[in-house]
Structures are given as structure tokens and as C-alpha cells.
N, C-alpha and C positions, 0 to 999 in steps of 0.2 A: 292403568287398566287398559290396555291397550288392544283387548279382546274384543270391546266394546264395540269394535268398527266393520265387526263381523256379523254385528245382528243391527236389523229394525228394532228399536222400542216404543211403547205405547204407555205412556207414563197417566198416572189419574192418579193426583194429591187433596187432600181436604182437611182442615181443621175444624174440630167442633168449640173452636172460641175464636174472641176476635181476632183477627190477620193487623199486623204492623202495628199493636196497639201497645206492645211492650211488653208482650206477658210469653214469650221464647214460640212463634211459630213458625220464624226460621226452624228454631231449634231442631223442633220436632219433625218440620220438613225437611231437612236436610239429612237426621242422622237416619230418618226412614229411606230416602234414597242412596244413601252410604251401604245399607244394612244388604238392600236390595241389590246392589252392584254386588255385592260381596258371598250374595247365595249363590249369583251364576257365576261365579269365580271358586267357589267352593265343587263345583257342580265340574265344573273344568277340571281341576286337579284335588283329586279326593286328599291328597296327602296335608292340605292344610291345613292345620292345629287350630284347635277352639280360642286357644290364646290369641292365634295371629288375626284369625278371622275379627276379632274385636277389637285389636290393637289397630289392623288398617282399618276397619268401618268408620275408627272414630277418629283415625287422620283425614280420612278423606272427608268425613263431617265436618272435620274443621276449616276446610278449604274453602266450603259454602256459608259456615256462622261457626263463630269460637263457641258458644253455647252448646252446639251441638256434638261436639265432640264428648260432651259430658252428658247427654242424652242414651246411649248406645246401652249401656249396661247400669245396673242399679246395685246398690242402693247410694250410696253417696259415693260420690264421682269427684278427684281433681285434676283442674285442667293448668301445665301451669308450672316451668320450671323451677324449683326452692332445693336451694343445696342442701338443706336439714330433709329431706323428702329423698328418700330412697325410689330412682327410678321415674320422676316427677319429670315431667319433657310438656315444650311450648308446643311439638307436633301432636300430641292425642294426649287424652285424660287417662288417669290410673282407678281403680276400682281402690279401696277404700276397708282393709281386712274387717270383716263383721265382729270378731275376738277386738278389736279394737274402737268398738263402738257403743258406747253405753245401751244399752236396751230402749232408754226411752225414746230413743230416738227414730229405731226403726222402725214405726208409722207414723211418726211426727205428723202433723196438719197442717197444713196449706189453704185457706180459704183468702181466694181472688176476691177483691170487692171492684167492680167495674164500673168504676168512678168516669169513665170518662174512654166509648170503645170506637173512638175514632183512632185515625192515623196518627202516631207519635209525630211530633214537632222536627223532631230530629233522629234521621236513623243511626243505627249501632255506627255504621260501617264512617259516620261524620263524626258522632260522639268521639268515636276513639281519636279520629285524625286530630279534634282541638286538642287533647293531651298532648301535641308537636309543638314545644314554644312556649306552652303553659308555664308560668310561673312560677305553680307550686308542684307541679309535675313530679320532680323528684323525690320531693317530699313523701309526696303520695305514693311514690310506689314502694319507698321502704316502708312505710306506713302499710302497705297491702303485703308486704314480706313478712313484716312482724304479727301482722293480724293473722295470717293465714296458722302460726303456728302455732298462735294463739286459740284458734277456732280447733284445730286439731286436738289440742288438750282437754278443750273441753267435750270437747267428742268422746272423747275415752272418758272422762269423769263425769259427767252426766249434771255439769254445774249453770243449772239454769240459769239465778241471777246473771252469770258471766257469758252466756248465751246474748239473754236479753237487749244486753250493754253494748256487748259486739257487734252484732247484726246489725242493729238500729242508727251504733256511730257508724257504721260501712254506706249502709243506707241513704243518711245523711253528707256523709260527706262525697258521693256519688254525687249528688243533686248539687253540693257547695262548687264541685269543681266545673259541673256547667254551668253557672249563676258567676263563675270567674274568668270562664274563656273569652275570647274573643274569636268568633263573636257570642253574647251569653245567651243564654236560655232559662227561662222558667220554665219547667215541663209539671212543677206542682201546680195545682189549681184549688180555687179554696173551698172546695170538698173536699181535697184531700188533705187541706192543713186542717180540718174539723175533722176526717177520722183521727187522723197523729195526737190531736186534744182529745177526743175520745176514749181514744185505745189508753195512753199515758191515765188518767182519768181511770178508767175501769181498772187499770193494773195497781192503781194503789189504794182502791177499795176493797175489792178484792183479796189482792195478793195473789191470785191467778199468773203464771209466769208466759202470757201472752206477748207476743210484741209484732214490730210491724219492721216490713223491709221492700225497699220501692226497685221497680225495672225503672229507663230510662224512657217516663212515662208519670201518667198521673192514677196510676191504677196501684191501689195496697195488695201489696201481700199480710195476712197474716198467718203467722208460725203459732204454733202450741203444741202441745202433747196431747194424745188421743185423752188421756184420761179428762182431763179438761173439754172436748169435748160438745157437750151439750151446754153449760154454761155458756161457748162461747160462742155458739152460736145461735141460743138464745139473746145474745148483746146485741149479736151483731142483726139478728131479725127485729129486734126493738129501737136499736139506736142507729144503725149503721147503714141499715138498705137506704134509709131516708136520704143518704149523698151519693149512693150508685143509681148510674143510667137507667132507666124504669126497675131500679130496684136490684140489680142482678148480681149475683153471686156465685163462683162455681167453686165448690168444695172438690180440695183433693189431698194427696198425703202422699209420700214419700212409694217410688215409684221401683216397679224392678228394669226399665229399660225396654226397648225395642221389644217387641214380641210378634216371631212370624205367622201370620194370618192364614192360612191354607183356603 
């Protein structure tokens, strides 16, 4: 962007949830200043395609945090070269055809439970470096090749049990490979090993196809489907605020990306 050096800027960022606590405000900081560079670049040469405009936003997102590269456009975003993946690149994330996504997914839920909305133990930008050296490193990454194409399957067949299963072991063994670095880390704390007993617990009373998936951090994600709902956060106002930091929760779902502000 080499325009840049032609103007003054006056930059004003803010998030409405915790900063560094694991839960993507790089993310969302970054692909919003991506998006922003890329209006006065559109404004410079009107000839740039809606495609291009999104494909650089979410290289240059990724320059500032890998997450954010998959921030830019909605609804489900991958960031992330796989030779079975038509078009899949480590420089920016791909959009996700909707003809190729079961329905239930398209407002999926998302309810933060904020276990814990201090500073992560360890940032993204370290977490990755202990993967250099790692022992089971390689493991792991065919392990995230064969997942990914696995999560994509079920994307298109709407197969929750196989959802559940996935996330959860992704989840888990995220937290296994820092607990094996050198040097390790526990970033769980035990409120969050009592939601993971909870949640497990609720899903087989139930049979509600909830489950849970952690950032590099001690704070839950939980996933379900809209129709689910009010049960589940009925649970999680009964059972669950009792291990977040005065209680807090921020409910969200399934996102359409950046949106310019006027």
C-alpha cells in the first residue's frame, strides 16, 4: 500500500470484550484496519473488483494476526493452504460457498463464557513459535490436514454428533500441545476444567448437541445451534456463570464479516 505515505492518519480502535484474553481482538482489530486501508485504495482506483478488495483486506489482515484474515468476510471463512481445497492459500482466507453448507449452521451460537478476562499467559505470536522443535509437531499438523477435511464434510451434511467430536478433540489437543512444549503451559484453570464437566454432563442428559472449544486462554466457547437456543442458556445461567468472572457472558453467532460504518 504504498499510497499510505501520502496522507496523515488518525486511527481510533476499540473493542467491546476483553483485549489479549484469547477470545480474537487482534482479529477483529486488524481486519478492521485491513478493510479501512482498502476503502482508500478503492477510492484511488475505482477499477478494483469486489473480489480483489476482499482478497487483499484479508492478506493484509493477516500480516497483523492469522485470525484475522478470516474476520473480513462471513460466513464461514478458511484460512490455510490444503491441496483437497480448491483455491486454499497460507496468504488470505477463502469464503466458504453457502450451497455448501448445511443450514443449520448459518446462525450457529457462539456463547463466550469469561472464565477468566485477564491477559493470556501466552500470546498467539509465542504459542506458534513452541510448535519449532515440538515433538509431536508433525504429527499434529497432518492431524489438522485430515481434520480440516473432515470439518468440511460435515459442514455440508449437517452431522452434529461429528461436529461435536471434532471441535472438542481440536480443542483439546490445542491445550495438549502447550502442556508438551518446552517451555509448557497450562492456560486451563479450574473453572474451566468444571465447565468441560458440565457441558460433557448437560450433553448426555440432554442429548442437546452442544459442545465446547477453547482459544489459547482459559475462557469457553460454546457452539450449538440456534434452535437449542434457550435451553442452553438457561444451563448455562443456572450452572455455568457460577465459574465466569462476575458472572459474564457474551452471546454471539455466526457473523457476516466487516461492515462499513458511515
Amino acid at each position: 500500500c504504498p499510497y499510505i505515505t501520502n496522507y496523515h492518519f488518525y486511527i481510533e480502535t476499540k473493542n467491546t470484550f476483553p483485549h489479549s484474553s484469547g477470545i480474537a481482538s487482534s482479529a477483529s482489530g486488524m481486519s478492521a484496519l485491513a478493510m479501512c486501508l482498502m476503502q482508500l485504495e478503492k477510492q484511488l482506483d475505482q477499477a478494483i473488483s469486489d473480489e480483489f478488495l476482499m482478497k487483499k483486506a484479508s492478506f493484509l489482515a493477516r500480516l497483523g494476526s492469522g485470525s484475522a484474515s478470516r474476520s473480513i468476510q462471513g460466513k464461514l471463512m478458511l484460512w490455510g493452504k490444503h491441496e483437497k481445497v480448491q483455491e486454499s492459500s497460507d496468504l488470505y482466507a477463502i469464503g466458504l460457498a453457502e450451497n455448501e453448507i448445511h443450514p443449520v449452521f448459518a446462525d450457529y451460537q457462539d456463547s463466550i463464557l469469561l472464565v477468566d478476562k485477564g491477559q493470556k499467559k501466552v500470546s498467539s505470536t509465542l504459542g506458534h513459535s513452541l510448535m519449532n522443535g515440538h515433538p509431536f509437531a508433525e504429527k499434529r499438523f497432518e492431524q489438522a490436514q485430515k481434520n480440516c477435511i473432515e470439518l468440511l464434510e460435515i459442514l455440508k451434511s449437517g452431522n452434529l454428533d461429528a461436529f461435536v467430536k471434532l471441535v472438542e478433540s481440536e480443542a483439546l489437543t490445542l491445550h495438549a500441545m502447550m502442556m508438551s512444549s518446552q517451555p509448557y503451559f497450562m492456560l486451563m484453570t479450574p473453572n474451566t476444567l468444571a465447565v468441560l464437566d458440565a457441558v460433557w454432563e448437560f450433553r448426555k442428559e440432554t442429548k442437546i448437541p452442544v459442545c465446547f472449544t477453547l482459544d489459547a486462554g482459559a475462557n469457553v466457547h460454546l457452539l450449538y445451534p440456534k434452535q437449542h437456543q434457550k435451553n442452553v442458556i438457561g444451563f448455562i445461567d443456572q450452572s455455568l456463570k457460577q465459574y465466569c468472572e462476575k458472572g459474564q457472558v457474551i452471546h454471539d453467532e455466526v457473523g457476516n464479516g466487516a461492515e462499513i460504518v458511515e
